[in-house]
VOLUM-613907 format. One record per residue (C-alpha): x, y, z. Coordinates in Angstrom, 2 decimals, padded with zeros to 5 digits. Layout:
! VOLUM-613907
px,py,pz
X,Y,Z
...
! end
This chain:
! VOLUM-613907
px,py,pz
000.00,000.00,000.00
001.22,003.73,-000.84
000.53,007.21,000.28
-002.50,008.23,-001.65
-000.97,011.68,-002.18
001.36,009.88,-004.37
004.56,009.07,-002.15
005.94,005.61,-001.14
006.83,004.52,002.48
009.97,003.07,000.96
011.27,004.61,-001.75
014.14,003.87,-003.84
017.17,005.42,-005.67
018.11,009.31,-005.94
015.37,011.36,-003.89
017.46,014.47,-004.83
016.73,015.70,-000.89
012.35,014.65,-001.12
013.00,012.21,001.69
012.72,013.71,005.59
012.10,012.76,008.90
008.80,013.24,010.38
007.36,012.90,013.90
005.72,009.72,013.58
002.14,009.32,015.82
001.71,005.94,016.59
-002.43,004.70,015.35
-003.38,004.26,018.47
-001.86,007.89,019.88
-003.28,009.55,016.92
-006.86,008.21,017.36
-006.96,009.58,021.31
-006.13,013.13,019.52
-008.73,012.70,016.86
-011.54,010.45,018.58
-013.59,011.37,015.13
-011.35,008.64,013.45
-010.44,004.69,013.45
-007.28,005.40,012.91
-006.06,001.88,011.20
-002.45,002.34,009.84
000.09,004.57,008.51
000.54,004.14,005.11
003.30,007.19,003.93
004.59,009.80,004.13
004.32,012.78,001.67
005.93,015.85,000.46
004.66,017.26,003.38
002.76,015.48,006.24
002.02,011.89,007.34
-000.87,009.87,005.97
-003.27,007.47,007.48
-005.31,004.48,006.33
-008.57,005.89,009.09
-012.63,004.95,009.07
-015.17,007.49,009.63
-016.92,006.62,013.12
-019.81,007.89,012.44
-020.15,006.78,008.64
-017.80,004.01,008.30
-016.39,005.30,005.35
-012.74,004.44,004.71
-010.23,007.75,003.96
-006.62,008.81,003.89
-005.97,011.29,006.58
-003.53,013.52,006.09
-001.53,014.73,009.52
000.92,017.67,009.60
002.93,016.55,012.79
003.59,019.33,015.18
007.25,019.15,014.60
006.71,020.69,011.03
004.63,023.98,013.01
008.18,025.80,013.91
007.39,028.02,010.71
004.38,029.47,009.59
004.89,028.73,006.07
004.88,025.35,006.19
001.27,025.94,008.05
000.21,027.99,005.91
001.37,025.32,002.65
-000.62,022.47,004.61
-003.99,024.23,005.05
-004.06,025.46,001.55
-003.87,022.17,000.51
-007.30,021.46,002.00
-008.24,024.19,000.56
-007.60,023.63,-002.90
-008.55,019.90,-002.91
-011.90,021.12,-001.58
-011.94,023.99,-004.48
-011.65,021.22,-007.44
-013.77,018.02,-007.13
-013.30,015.86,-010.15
-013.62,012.32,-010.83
-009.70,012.39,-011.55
-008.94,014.17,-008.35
-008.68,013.06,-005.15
-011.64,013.70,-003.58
-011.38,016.63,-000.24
-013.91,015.15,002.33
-012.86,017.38,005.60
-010.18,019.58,007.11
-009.28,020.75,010.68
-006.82,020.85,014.14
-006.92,020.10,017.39
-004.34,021.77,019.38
-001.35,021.80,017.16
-002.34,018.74,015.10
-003.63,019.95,012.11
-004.87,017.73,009.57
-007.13,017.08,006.13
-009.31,013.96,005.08
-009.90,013.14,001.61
-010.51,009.93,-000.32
-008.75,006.48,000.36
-007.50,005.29,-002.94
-006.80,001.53,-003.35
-004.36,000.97,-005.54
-001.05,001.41,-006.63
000.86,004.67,-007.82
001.74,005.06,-011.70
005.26,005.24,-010.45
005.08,001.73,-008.85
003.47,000.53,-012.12
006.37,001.63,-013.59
008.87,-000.14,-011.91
007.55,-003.38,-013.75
008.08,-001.92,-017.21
006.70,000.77,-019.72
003.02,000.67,-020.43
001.45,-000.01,-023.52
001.22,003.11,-026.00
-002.75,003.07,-025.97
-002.84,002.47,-022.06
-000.52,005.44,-021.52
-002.16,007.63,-024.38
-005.51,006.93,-022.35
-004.02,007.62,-018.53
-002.54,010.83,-019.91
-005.53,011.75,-021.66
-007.25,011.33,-018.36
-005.38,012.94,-016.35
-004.92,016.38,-019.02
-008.81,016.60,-018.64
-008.53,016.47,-015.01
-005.80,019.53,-014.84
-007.61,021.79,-017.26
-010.57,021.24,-014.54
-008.28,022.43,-011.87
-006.67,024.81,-014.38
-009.97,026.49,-015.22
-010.63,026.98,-011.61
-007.30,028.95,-010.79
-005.08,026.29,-009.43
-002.03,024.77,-011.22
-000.21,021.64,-009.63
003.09,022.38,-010.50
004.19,018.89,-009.37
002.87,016.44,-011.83
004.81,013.12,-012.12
003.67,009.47,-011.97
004.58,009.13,-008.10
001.39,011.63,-007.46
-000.84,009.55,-009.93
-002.57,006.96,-008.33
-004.22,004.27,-010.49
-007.35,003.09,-009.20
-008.05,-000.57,-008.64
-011.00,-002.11,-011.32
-011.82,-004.61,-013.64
-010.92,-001.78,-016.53
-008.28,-002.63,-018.78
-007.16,000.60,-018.61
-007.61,001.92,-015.03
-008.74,005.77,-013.70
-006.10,007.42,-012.64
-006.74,009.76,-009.09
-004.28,013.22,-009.33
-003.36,013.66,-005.33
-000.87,015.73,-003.78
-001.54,019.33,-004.14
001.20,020.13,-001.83
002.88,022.17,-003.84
-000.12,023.86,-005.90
-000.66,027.21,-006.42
-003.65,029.63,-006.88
-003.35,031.80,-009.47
-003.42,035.07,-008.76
-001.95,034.62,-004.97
001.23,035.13,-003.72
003.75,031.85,-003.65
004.88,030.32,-000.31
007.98,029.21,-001.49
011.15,032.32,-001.04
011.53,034.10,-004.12
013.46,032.18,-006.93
013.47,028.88,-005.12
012.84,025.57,-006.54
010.90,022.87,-005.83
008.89,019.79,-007.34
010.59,016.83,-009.40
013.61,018.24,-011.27
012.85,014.75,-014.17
009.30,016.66,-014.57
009.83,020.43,-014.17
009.70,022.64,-016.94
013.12,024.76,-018.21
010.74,028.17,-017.18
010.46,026.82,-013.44
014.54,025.74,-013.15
015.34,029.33,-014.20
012.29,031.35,-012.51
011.90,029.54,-009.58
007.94,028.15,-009.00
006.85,031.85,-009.40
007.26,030.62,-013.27
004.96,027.47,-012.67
001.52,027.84,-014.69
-000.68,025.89,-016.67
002.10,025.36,-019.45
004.48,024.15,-017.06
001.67,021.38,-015.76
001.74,020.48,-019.52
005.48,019.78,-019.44
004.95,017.34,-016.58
001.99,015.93,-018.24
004.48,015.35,-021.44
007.22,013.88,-019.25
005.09,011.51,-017.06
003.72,010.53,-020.59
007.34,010.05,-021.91
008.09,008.09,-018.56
005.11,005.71,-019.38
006.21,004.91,-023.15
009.83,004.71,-022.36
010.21,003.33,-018.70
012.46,005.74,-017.65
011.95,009.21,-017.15
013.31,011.89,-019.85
015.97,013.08,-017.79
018.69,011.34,-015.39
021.59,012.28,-013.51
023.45,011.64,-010.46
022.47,014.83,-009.02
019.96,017.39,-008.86
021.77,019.55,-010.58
023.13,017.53,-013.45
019.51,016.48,-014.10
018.23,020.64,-014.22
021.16,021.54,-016.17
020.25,018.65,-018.87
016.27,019.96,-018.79
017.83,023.30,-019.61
020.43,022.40,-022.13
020.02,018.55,-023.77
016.74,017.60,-025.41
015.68,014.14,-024.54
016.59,010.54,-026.01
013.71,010.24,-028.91
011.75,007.90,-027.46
011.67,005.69,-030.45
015.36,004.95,-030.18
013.78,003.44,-026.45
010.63,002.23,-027.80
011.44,000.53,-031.23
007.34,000.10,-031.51
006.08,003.66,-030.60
004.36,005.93,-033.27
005.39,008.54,-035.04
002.27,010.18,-033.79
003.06,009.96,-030.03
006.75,011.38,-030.26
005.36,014.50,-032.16
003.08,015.14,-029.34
005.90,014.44,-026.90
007.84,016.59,-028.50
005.13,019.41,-028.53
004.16,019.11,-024.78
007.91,019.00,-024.10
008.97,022.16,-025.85
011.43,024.22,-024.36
010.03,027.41,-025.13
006.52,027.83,-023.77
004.96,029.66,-026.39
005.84,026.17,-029.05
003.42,024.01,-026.32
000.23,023.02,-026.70
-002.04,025.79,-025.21
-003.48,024.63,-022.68
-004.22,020.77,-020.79
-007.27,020.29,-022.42
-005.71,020.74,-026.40
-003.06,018.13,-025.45
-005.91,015.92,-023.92
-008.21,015.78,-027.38
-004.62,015.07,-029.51
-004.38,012.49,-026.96
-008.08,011.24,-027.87
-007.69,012.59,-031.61
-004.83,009.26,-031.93
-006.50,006.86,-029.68
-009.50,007.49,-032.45
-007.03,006.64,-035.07
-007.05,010.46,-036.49
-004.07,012.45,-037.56
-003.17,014.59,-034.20
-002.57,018.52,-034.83
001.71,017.92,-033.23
004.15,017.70,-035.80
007.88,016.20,-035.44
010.45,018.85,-036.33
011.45,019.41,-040.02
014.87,019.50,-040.89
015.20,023.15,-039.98
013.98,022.63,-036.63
016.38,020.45,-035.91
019.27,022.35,-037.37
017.88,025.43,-035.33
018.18,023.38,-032.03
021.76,022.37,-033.19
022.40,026.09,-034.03
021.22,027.04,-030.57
023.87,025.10,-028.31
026.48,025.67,-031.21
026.76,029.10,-031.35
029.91,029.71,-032.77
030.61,026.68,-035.39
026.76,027.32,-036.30
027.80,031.09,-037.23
030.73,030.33,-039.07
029.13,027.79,-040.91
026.05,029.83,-041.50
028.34,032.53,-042.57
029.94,030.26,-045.76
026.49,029.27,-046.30
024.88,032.68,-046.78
028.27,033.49,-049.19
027.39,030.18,-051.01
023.95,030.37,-051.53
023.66,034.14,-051.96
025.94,033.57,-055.24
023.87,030.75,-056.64
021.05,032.37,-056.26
022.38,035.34,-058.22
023.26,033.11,-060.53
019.87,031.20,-060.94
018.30,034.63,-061.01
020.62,035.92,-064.31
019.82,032.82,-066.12
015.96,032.97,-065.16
015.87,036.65,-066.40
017.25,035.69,-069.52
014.84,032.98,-069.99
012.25,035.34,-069.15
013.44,037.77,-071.77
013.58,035.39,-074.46
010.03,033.95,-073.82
008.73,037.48,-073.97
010.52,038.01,-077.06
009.05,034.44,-078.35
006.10,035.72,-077.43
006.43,039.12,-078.90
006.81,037.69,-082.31
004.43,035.15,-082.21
001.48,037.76,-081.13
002.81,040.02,-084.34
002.73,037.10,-086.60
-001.08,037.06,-086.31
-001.70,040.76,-086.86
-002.36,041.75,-090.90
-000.54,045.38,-090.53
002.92,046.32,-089.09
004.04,048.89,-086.21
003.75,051.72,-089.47
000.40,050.66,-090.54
001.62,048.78,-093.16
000.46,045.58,-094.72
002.13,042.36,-093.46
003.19,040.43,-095.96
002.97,036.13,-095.44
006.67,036.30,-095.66
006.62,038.89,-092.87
004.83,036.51,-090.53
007.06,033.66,-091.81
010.36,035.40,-090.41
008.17,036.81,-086.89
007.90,033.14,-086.50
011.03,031.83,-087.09
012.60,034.76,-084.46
009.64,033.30,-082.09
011.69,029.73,-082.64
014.84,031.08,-082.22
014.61,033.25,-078.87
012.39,029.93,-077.57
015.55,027.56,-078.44
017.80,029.87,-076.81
015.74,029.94,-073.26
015.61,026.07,-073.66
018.95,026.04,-074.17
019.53,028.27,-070.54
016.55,026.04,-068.85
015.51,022.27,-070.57
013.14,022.25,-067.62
011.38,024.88,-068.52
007.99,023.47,-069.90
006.59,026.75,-070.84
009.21,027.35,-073.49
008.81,024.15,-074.91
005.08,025.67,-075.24
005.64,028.68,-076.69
008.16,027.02,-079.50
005.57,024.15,-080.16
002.82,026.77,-081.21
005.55,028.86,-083.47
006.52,025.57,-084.92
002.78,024.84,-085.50
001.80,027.89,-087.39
005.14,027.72,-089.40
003.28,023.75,-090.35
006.45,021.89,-089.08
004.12,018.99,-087.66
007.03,017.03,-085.88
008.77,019.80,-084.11
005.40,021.02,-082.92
004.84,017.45,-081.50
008.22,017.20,-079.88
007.68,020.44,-078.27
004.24,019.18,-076.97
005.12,016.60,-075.94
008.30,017.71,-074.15
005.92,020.48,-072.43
003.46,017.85,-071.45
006.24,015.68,-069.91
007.90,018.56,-067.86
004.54,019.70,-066.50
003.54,015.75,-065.38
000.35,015.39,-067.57
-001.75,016.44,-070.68
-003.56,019.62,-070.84
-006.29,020.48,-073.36
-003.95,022.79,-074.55
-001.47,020.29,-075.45
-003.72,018.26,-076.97
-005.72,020.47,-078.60
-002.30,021.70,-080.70
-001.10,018.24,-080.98
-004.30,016.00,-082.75
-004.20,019.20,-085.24
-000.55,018.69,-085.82
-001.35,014.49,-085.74
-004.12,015.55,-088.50
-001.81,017.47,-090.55
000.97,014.73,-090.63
-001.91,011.98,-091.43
000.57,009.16,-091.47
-000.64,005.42,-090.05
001.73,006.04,-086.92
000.24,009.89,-085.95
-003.07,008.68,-086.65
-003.05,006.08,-084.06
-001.40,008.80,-081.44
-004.22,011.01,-082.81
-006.74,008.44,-081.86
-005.48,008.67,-077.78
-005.10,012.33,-077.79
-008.88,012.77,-079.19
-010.18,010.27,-076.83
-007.89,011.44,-073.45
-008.84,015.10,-074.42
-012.69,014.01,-074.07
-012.08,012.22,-071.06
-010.29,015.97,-069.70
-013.01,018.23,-071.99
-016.09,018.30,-071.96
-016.10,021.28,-073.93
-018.11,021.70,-077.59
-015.52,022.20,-079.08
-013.74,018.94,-077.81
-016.41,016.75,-078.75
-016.63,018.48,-082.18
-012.99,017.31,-083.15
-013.90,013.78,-082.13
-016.78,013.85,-084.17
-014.75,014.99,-087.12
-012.21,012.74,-086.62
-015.21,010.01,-086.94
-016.27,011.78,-089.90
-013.07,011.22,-091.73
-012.84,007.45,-090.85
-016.68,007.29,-092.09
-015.51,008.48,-095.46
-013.21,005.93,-096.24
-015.23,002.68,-093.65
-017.81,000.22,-095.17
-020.86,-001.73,-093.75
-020.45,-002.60,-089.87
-017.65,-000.22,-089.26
-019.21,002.62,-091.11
-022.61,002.23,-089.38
-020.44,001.81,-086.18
-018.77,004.97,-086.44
-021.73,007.22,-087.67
-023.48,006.32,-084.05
-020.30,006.95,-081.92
-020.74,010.36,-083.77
-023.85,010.91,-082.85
-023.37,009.44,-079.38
-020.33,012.60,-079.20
-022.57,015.01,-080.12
-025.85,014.17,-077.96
-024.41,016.77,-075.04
-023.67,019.97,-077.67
-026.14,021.93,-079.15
-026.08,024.12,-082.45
-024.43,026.66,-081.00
-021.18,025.64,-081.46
-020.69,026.35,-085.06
-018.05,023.08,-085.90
-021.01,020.90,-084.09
-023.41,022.27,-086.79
-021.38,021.70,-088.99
-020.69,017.65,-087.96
-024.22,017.10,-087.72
-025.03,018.38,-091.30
-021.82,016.22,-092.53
-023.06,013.17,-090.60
-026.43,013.46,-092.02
-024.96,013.68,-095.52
-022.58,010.20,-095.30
-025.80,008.78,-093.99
-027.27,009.75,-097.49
-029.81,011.73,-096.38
-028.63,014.75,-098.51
-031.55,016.83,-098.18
-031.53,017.03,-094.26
-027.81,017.74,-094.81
-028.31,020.72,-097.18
-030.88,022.11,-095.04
-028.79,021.27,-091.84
-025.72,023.06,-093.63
-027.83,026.34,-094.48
-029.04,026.62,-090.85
-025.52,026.82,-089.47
-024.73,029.41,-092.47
-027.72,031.28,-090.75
-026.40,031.04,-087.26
-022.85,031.70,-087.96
-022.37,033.99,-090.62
-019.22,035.04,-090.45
-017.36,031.75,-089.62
-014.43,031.28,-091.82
-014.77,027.76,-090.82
-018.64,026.67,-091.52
-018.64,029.14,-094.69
-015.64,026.78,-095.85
-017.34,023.36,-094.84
-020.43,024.82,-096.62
-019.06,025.59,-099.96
-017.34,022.46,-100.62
-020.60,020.51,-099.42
-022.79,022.74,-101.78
-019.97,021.65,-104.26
-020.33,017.94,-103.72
-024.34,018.47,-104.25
-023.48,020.54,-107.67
-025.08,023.71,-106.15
-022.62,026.20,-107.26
-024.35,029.22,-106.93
-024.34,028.77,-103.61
-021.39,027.07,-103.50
-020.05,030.29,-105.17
-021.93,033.08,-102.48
-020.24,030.77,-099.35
-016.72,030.71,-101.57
-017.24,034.55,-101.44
-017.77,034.66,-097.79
-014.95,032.75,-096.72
-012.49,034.88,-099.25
-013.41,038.21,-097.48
-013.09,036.65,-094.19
-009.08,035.23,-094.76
-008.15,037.65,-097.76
-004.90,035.71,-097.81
-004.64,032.03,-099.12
-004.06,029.51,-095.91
000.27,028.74,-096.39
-000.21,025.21,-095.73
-002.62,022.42,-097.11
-003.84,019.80,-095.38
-002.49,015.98,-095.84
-005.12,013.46,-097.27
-006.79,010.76,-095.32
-004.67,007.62,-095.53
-007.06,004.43,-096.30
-009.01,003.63,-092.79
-007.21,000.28,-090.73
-010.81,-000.99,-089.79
-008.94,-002.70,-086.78
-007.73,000.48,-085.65
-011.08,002.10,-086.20
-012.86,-000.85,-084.06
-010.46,000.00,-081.49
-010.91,003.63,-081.99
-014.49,003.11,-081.91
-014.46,001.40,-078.26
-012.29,003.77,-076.56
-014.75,006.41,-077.23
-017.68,004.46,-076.00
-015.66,003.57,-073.03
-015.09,007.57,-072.38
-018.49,008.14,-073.40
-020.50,005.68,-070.55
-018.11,006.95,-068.22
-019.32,010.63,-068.85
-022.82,009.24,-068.71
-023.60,010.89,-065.84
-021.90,014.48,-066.45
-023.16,014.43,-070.01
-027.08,014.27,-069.19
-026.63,017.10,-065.87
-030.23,016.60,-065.82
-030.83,013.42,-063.54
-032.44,011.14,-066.65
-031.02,008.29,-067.30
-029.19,007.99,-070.50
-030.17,006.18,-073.34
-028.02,003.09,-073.58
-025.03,002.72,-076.21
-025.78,-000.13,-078.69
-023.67,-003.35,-077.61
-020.20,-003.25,-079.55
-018.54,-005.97,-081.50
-015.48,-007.67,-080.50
! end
């Protein structure tokens, strides 16, 4: 049996000056002076003041009684330090607190009665072994609950440690825990009774502020210091700081961080030592803030959530190495700083001049679309032609400075593109799409036209993935237009099955894009047509004239149908149109359509309706269900 203030009748190893020599009343003496009690046994001796196993006459009820010995009245102070005592156990009842029942004297015995704990201290529990993570995760949890009570009530401990932690006896796995001596608490806001600048507690459990301000610096963050080292006691079996001495152990809690506990505890989770680590902080103000926020980060990973403590980065830990190496660490710091501050003068030169090229690529590729120069003049194609090739240049050079650079891979892929050198413009894509970790429609937007233009087997099958990945990323009109026209072209060229095949994936694009996208009109009037229903075409075709006069593109697509249909008057009227929107003949032609590999248009064909079910959902926004895509064949 132990003191239920927390102290053992025999304890063991360094006691750093705890242990003293009390006037000892014998049971039988003591229960003449106090005829209110059975006195039954002694069972300790605390920090300040013999305890007593006693019964209640008149109730029966067991309790500790707590005697200050009239040898320990020569001072006032130590009077005055006993009665408060009562006092403050009385001031915070709490389930994890040992509960006041009565205080007062007879003569010059003075004494308290509170709540007989059965049980054995945590300290005692220790002595077997460290607990198990969750069990001390739980205790702690417990007993940070039970000091933000106290805490919120204007008393601070200021001598929390696992010898004044009592574990309750239970069938629980994991038993209650009872906080007990409040010898040495304080109420904020009074006056201390220790002399000014003087120490006392645990020095394994007191906080860096209390060795160098005395227990004038005690408060609520310095209870969560304890709280962290009786935790790190209970994962590690030993406490976080040991010496010979007194003194050796204070001057390692103000200088030496401790062991990591996982070096101790090969088993213990990252989790834990960051909240060690927090609750342990040197400097106040990196602590949790209060009891109660280390209690639910407690809770937080006994839930299996990520806590809110973080271990130190690498700069951290430098910064702590910094801090007891002064001199090494500003010499060091010093060829650093020299180091680093002409790298980065360096890597600042050579990003301006990337910078400057790009904007000079840029420059030139922005002229090369306008039809007059800086003196009003008309640009000639020729003109554009050399804008572009400077745009090509000044992008090389800032590769040249930067290959990681995606964006100038970017801006020479579209200068390449409107010069029509296909394969550079795809190497540049691609290179930008590489350095910048995935496709953009961008990319692919420049890349199937450049795939198009090239038209060989190889870049059609590329073209193929690009059209359906950019559906899968685009939902736009416009992205589902060039998949439709790409399913034009293979309709052209595909018989039976495969052309019946393809005309439905076309109109399976095209179910989620009205007429208002002008190359969408214009797909649905060419579909219509390779279906052979020429009259719907015509009159689809003259509709998206209507709606879109002034569309190089659908006056173009128009003529050349009217053309096939031998209307040439207005074949001639949408020629017209399309001349005095691009004055100037395009400086490239298009490839023709190679002949149609129906194996790769099957395979064409079911990526599509692959992307397609998948947008299912997206692609009808209205809640109906879809109509279902006709089964395909193997």
């Amino acid at each position: 049996m132990t003191d239920p203030d927390g102290s053992s009748a025999a304890p063991t190893g360094p006691d750093f000056g705890q242990r003293r020599d009390f006037y000892t009343f014998a049971p039988e003496s003591l229960a003449q002076e106090l005829p209110a009690f059975e006195v039954l046994r002694e069972v300790g001796k605390g920090s300040m003041g013999l305890v007593y196993e006693a019964r209640v006459r008149a109730t029966g009820d067991r309790i500790a009684l707590k005697v200050l010995p009239p040898s320990l009245l020569l001072t006032e102070r130590a009077l005055a330090r006993f009665l408060r005592e009562g006092r403050i156990m009385a001031r915070v009842r709490h389930p994890d607190i040992v509960a006041f029942v009565d205080q007062g004297s007879r003569g010059r015995l003075f004494w308290f009665a509170m709540e007989f704990v059965d049980g054995v201290t945590l300290e005692e529990r220790l002595r077997v072994g460290p607990l198990p993570v969750q069990h001390a995760c739980t205790i702690a949890a417990q007993v940070g609950r039970a000091l933000q009570f106290a805490h919120e009530r204007g008393v601070v401990h200021r001598d929390v440690k696992p010898g004044n932690l009592m574990l309750r006896d239970g069938a629980a796995t994991v038993p209650r825990v009872a906080i007990t001596d409040f010898g040495l608490a304080r109420e904020t806001g009074t006056g201390s009774m220790t002399e000014s600048g003087a120490i006392v507690g645990t020095p394994m459990f007191m906080a860096p502020e209390v060795v160098l301000g005395g227990t004038q610096a005690a408060n609520t963050l310095a209870d969560v210091y304890s709280l962290g080292a009786t935790l790190y006691t209970m994962v590690a079996g030993r406490p976080p700081f040991e010496g010979p001495t007194a003194q050796s152990v204070l001057k390692a809690v103000l200088e030496q961080d401790p062991t990591p506990p996982h070096r101790l505890r090969a088993d213990l989770p990252l989790a834990v030592e960051a909240m060690l680590g927090k609750a342990m902080a040197k400097n106040p103000a990196h602590r949790y803030g209060s009891a109660l926020e280390f209690a639910e980060d407690l809770e937080r990973f006994l839930r299996g959530e990520h806590v809110l403590a973080r271990l130190p980065n690498l700069l951290q830990r430098g910064a702590r190495w910094c801090r007891r190496r002064p001199v090494t660490a500003v010499l060091l710091v010093a060829l650093l700083v020299l180091t680093l501050g002409a790298a980065l003068v360096r890597r600042q030169q050579n990003r301006d001049a990337v910078e400057r090229g790009l904007a000079e690529a840029e420059r030139c590729l922005a002229l090369a679309s306008t039809t007059r120069d800086e003196q009003d003049r008309p640009r000639s194609n020729q003109d554009r032609r050399d804008l572009l090739l400077a745009a090509v240049v000044a992008a090389t050079q800032a590769i040249e400075r930067d290959s990681a650079f995606a964006r100038a891979f970017w801006v020479r892929a579209r200068a390449h593109h409107r010069l029509g050198q296909w394969a550079d413009a795809i190497y540049d894509l691609d290179a930008a799409e590489r350095l910048r970790g995935q496709a953009t429609p961008e990319i692919l937007h420049f890349r199937i036209d450049a795939l198009q233009q090239q038209g060989d087997p190889p870049s059609l099958l590329r073209l193929q993935h690009d059209l359906t990945t950019l559906l899968q990323l685009d939902q736009s009109p416009r992205a589902r237009a060039l998949v439709a026209e790409q399913l034009l072209a293979f309709v052209e060229q595909a018989h039976g099955a495969a052309r019946s095949e393809a005309l439905a994936r076309v109109t399976d694009v095209l179910a989620a894009v009205g007429d208002d996208d002008p190359r969408a009109a214009v797909a649905r009037a060419r579909r219509l047509e390779l279906d052979g229903q020429n009259e719907a075409a015509l009159a689809a075709m003259r509709a998206a004239t209507a709606r879109h006069a002034g569309n190089l593109f659908v006056h173009l697509q128009a003529a050349a149908m009217f053309d096939r249909n031998a209307l040439h008057d207005e074949g001639a009227r949408q020629h017209d149109a399309a001349r005095r929107l691009s004055p100037e003949p395009p400086a490239t032609a298009r490839h023709a359509q190679p002949t149609v590999d129906l194996d790769g248009l099957s395979r064409f064909l079911g990526e599509v309706d692959s992307v397609l079910r998948a947008l299912e959902p997206t692609a009808t926004g209205d809640g109906a269900t879809p109509t279902a895509l006709p089964t395909r064949k193997p």
